[in-house]
C-alpha positions in Angstrom: -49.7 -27.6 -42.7 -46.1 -28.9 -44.5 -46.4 -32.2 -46.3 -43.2 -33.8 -47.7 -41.3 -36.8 -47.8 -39.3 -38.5 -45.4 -36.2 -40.6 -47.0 -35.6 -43.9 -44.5 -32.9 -46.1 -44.9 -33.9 -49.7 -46.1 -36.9 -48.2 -47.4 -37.4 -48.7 -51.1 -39.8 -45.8 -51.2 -40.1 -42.4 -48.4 -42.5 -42.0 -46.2 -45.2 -39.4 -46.9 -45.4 -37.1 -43.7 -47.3 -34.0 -42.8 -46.3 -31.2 -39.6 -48.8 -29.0 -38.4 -47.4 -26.3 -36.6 -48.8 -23.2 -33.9 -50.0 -20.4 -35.5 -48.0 -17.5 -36.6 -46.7 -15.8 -32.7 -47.3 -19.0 -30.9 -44.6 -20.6 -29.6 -44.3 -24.5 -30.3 -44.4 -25.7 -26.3 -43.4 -29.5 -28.0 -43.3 -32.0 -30.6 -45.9 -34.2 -30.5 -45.6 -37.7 -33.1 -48.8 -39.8 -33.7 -48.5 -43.5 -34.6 -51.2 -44.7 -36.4 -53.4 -47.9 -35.7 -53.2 -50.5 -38.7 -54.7 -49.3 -42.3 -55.8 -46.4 -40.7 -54.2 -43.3 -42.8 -52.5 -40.6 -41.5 -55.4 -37.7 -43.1 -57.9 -39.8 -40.2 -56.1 -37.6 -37.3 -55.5 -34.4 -39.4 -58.3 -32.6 -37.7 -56.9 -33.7 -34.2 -53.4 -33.1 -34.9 -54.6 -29.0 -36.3 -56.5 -28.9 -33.1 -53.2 -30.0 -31.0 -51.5 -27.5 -32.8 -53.7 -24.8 -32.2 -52.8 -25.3 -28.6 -49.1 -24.7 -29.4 -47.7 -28.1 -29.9 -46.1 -28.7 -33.7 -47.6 -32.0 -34.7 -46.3 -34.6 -37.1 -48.2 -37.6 -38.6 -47.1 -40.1 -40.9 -48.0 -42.9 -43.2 -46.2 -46.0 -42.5 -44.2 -47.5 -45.5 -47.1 -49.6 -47.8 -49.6 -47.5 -46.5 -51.9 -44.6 -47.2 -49.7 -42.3 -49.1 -46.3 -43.9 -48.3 -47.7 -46.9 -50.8 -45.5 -46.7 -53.9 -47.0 -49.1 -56.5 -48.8 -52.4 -56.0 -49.0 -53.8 -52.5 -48.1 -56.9 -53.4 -44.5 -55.4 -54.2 -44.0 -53.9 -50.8 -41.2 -55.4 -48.7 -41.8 -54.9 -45.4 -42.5 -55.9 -41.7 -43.7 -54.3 -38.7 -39.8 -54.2 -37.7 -39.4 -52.0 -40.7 -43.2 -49.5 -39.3 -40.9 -49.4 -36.0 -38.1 -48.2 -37.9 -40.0 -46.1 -39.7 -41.6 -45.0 -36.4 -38.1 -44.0 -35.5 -37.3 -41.5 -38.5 -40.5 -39.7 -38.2 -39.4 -39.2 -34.0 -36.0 -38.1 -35.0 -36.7 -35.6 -37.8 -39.3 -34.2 -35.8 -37.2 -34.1 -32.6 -34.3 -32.2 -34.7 -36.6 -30.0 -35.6 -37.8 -28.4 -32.2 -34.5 -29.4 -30.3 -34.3 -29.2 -26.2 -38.3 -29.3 -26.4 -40.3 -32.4 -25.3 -41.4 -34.9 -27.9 -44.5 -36.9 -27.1 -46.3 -39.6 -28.7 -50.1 -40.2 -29.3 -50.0 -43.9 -29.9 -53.5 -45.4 -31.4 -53.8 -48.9 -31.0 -51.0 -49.8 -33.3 -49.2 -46.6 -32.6 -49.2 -47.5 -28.7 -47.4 -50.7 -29.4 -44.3 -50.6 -31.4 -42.6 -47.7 -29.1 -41.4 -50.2 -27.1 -39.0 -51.6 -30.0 -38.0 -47.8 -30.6 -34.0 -48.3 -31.2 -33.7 -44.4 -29.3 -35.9 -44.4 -26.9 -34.5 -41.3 -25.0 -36.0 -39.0 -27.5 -39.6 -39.6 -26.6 -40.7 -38.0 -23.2 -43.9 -40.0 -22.8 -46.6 -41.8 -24.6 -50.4 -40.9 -24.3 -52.0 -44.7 -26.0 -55.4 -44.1 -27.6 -57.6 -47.3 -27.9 -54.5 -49.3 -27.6 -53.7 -53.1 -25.9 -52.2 -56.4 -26.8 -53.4 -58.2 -29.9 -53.3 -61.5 -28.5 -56.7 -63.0 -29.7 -58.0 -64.4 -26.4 -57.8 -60.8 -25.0 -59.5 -59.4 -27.9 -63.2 -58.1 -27.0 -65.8 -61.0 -27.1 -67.5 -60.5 -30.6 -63.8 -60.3 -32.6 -62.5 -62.9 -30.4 -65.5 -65.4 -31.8 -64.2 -64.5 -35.3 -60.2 -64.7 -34.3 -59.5 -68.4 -35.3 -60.8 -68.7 -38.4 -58.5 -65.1 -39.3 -55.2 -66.4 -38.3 -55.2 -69.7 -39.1 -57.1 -69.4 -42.4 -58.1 -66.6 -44.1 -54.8 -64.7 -43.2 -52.3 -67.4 -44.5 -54.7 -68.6 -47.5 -55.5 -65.0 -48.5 -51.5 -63.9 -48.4 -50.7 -66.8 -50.6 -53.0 -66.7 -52.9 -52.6 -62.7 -53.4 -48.6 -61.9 -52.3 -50.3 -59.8 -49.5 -53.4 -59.6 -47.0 -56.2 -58.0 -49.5 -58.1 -56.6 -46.1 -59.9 -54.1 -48.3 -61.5 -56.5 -50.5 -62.3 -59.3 -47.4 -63.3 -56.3 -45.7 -61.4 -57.4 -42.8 -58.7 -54.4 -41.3 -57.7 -53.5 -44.5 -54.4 -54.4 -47.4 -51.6 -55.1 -45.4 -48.0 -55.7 -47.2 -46.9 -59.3 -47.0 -44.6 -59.3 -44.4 -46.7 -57.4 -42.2 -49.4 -59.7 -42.3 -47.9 -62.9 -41.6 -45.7 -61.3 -38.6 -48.9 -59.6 -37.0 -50.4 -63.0 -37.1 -47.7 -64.6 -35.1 -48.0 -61.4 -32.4 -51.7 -61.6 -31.9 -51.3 -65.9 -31.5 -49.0 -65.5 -28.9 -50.1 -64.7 -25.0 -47.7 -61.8 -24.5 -48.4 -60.5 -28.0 -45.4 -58.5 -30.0 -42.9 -58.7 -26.7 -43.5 -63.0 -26.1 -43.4 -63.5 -30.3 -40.0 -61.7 -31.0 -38.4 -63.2 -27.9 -35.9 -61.8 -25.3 -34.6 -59.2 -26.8 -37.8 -57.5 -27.6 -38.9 -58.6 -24.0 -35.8 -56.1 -23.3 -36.4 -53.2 -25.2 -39.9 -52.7 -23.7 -38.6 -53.5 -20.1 -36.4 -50.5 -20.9 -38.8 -47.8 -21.4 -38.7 -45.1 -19.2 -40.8 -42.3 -20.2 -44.3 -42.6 -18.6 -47.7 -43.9 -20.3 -50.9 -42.5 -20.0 -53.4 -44.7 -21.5 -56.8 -43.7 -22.5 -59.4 -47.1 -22.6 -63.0 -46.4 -23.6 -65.5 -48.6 -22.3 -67.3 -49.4 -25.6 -64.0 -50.2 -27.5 -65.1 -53.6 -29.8 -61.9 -54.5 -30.5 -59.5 -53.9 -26.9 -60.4 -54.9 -23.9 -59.3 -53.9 -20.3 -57.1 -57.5 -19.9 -56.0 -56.6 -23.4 -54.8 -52.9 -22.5 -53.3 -54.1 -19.1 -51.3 -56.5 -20.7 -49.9 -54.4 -23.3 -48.7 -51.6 -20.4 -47.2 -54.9 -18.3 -44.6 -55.3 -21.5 -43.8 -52.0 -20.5 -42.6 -52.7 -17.0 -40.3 -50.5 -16.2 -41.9 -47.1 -17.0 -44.6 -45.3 -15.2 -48.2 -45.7 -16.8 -51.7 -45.4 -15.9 -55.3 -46.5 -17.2 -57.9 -44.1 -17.7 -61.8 -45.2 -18.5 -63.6 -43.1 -20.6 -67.2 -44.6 -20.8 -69.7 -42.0 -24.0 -72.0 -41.2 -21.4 -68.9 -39.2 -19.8 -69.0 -37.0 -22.6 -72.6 -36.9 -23.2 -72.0 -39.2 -26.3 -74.0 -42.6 -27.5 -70.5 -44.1 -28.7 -66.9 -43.9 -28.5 -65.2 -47.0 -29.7 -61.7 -48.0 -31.1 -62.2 -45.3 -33.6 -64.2 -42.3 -32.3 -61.8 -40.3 -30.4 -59.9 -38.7 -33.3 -63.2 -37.6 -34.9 -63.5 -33.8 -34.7 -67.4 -34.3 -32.7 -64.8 -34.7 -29.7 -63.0 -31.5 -30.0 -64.5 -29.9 -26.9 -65.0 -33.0 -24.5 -62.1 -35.5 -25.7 -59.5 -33.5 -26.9 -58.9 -30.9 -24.5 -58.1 -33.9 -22.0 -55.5 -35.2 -24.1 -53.7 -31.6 -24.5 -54.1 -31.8 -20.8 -52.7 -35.1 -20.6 -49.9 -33.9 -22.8 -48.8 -31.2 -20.7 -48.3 -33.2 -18.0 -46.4 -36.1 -19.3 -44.0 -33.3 -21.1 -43.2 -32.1 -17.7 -42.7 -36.2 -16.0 -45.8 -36.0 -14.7 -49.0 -37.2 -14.8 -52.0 -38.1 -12.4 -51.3 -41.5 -10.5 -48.6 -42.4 -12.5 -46.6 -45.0 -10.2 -43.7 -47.0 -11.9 -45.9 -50.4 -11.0 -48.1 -49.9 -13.4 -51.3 -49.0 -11.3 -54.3 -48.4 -12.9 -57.2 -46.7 -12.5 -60.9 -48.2 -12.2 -61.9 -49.9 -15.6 
């Protein structure tokens, strides 16, 4: 495993990043860039991300800036928005891209990670997108027991909390987790509006996801308590011009008691989970993948 930093322009601070590459005689068969879900640090996926490279993809995962290791000082001091995690997003594709040139680069988007590629500036350098967990954040598709708990969060403890503090203190609320300023506040107008990041920042975001091409596999478990299936399907419509698919995974397909939003990185999925998503990598390297139709079908959910 390397670890080192990333500089990014308009970033006051680089980003902390680790690559995990094949083992010595293996040849890399791709790049493969995971985008993390909210407050979720990048050392979460370091047992999937070894895994994926012991099947001969070099991996790269990353701290977005204000978070995990890319927090520099007090989080009320970091200046940022999710416009600057996209851009962020962005460096971490490009310097791992230059790294393994001519080679496909894929992305394993969780929750989070799933949703900024579509406000990529260079989308041609990412050759498809498995999402994890992943769907809009608008809080009437939110599953039922968070939705209950959704507008007291947005239009009270969120706004209250930031001013009072000069950021979201999630830790301490133990709600999500700290969250820069600037993050928070723009989040909060994503998840109020009905078509989430795309309807918030208006046409020209409406644009940039319409412009996606590479395809989208996305993996929904049935037990997820935050994402639902109107939630997931609305966050691959954004994506409208790319190919993209909807695969239910339910625990008792993999002989577990529970899943969730969170349980798919966790190594006790190593030999059921995983070796579906390095399958699922291989074929959306090579433009492929099962059902994938450029409507947007999806499988049962």
């Amino acid at each position: 495993m390397q670890q080192f930093d990333l500089p990014v322009s308009g970033a006051a601070h680089p980003l902390a990043v680790r690559r995990f590459l094949p083992p010595a005689g293996m040849a890399a068969q791709g790049s493969v860039v995971i985008g993390a879900a909210f407050c979720v640090p990048q050392t979460f996926y370091a047992p999937f991300a070894q895994w994926l490279a012991t099947q001969g993809w070099a991996v790269t995962t990353f701290d977005y800036r204000g978070q995990g290791a890319s927090l520099h000082g007090p989080m009320r001091a970091v200046r940022a928005d999710l416009h600057d995690w996209v851009r962020d997003y962005g460096a971490v594709i490009a310097h791992a891209a230059d790294a393994l040139p001519g080679q496909p680069l894929l992305l394993v988007g969780h929750s989070l990670g799933a949703q900024l590629p579509g406000l990529l500036q260079e989308k041609h350098r990412v050759s498809g997108l498995l999402a994890v967990a992943a769907g809009s954040g608008y809080w009437r598709q939110n599953a039922p027991r968070l939705r209950r708990a959704m507008p007291f969060f947005w239009h009270a403890l969120v706004p209250l909390s930031v001013r009072l503090c000069g950021y979201f203190p999630g830790r301490r609320l133990r709600a999500v987790g700290d969250l820069p300023r600037g993050v928070a506040l723009q989040w909060r107008r994503w998840c109020l509006h009905p078509r989430y990041s795309a309807g918030a920042e208006g046409e020209k975001a409406e644009r940039s996801y319409a412009e996606v091409r590479f395809p989208i596999h996305a993996l929904r478990m049935a037990d997820d308590e935050m994402m639902t299936l109107a939630g997931t399907e609305a966050l691959l419509a954004l994506y409208s011009g790319a190919p993209r698919q909807i695969e239910r995974i339910a625990p008792q397909d993999v002989g577990a008691r529970r899943i969730g939003h969170f349980g798919f990185f966790r190594d006790s999925f190593a030999a059921t989970l995983w070796p579906r998503a390095a399958q699922q990598l291989a074929q959306l390297a090579e433009g492929q993948g099962t059902g994938l139709t450029a409507c947007g079908a999806a499988s049962p959910a």
